[in-house]
N, C-alpha and C positions, 0 to 999 in steps of 0.2 A: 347469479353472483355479480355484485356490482363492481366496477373495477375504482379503485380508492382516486380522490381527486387530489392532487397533488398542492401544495399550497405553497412551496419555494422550490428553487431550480436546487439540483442537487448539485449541479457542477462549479455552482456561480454564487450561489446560495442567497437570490436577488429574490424578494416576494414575488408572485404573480398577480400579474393584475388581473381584474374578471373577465372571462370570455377571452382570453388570448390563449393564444397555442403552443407560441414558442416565446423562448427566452430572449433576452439581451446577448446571448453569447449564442444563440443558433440552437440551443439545446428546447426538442419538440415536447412539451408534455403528452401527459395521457399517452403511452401504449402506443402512439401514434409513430414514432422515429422508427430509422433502421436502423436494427441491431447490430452490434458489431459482430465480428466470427465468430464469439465462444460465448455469446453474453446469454442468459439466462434469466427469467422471471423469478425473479423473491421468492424466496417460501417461507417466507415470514422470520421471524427470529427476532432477537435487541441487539443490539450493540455491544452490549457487555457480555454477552455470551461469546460474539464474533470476536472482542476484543479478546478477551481467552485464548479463544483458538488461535490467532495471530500471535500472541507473546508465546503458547507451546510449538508453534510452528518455527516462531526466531530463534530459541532456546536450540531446540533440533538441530536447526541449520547452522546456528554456532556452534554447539558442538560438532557436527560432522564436517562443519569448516576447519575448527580447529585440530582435530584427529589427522586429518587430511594434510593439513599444513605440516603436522608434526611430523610425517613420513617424509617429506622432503628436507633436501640437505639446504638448509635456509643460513644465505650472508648476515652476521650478527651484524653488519652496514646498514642493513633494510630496516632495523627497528623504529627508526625514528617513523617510519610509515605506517609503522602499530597506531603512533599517536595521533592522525590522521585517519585512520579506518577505523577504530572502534568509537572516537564521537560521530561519526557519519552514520556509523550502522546504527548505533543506538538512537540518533535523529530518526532513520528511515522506518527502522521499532516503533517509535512513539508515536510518528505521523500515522504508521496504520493500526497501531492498537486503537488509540482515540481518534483514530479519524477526522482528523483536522482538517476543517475544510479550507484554509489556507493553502495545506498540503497537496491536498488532493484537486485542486483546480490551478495548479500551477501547470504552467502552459507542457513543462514535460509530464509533469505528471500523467495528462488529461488523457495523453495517448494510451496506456495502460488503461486509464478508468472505461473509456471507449471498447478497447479490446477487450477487456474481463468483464468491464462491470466495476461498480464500487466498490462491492465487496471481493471480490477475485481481485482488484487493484489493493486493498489493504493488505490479502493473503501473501501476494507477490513483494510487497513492501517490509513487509515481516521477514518474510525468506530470506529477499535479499538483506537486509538490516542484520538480521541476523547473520548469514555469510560473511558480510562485513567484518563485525564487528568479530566473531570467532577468527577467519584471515591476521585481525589486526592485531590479537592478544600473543596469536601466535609467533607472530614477528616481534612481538615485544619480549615472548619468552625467548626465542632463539641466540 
């Protein structure tokens, strides 16, 4: 099995040039780097199927954000911070449903994309997005 040759940096999203190993931002191609804690090899997939499972994953976690919230005795003061958390979270949604690479090579980002991986950094970007954005509806209900 041949392992695929990689043709731009994922983190940086710079072309590579021929016969170089590493990127302009440190990042090794080829199979070559160390792995972060929890990162894992591909098993193939598109984007648009990942993209799926990130918007059913935010969905989720907003509702159980919002259930949640609802069970506490919430200051109807707090709401204006509804309007503040739910464009956040729905930014944090979108950056991992479509995987922006903007998004995802932003210098906090990078620290997740490291520890999970790209795609465990979009799942965790959903999650959170979603938390968010369910927290902030909640406060708006309140």
């Amino acid at each position: 099995m041949s392992r695929p040759v990689e043709k731009k940096c994922p983190l940086c999203g710079t072309p590579r040039p021929r016969g170089v190993k590493r990127c302009v931002c440190n990042y090794t191609f080829e199979y070559e780097r160390e792995s972060g804690p929890f990162r894992r090899v591909a098993s193939g997939g598109d984007g648009a199927s990942r993209g799926s499972i990130v918007l059913a994953l935010a969905i989720a976690a907003g509702i159980a954000a919002l259930l949640y919230m609802r069970t506490l005795e919430l200051d109807p003061r707090n709401a204006n911070l509804g309007f503040l958390l739910v464009p956040v979270g729905i930014f944090a949604v979108a950056g991992g449903m479509f995987d922006w690479t903007f998004f995802m090579t932003n210098r906090r980002a990078r620290k997740f994309v490291w520890l999970f991986g790209r795609g465990g950094a979009r799942f965790f970007y959903g999650i959170l997005g979603g938390g968010l954005a369910g927290a902030g509806t909640a406060l708006l209900l309140a």
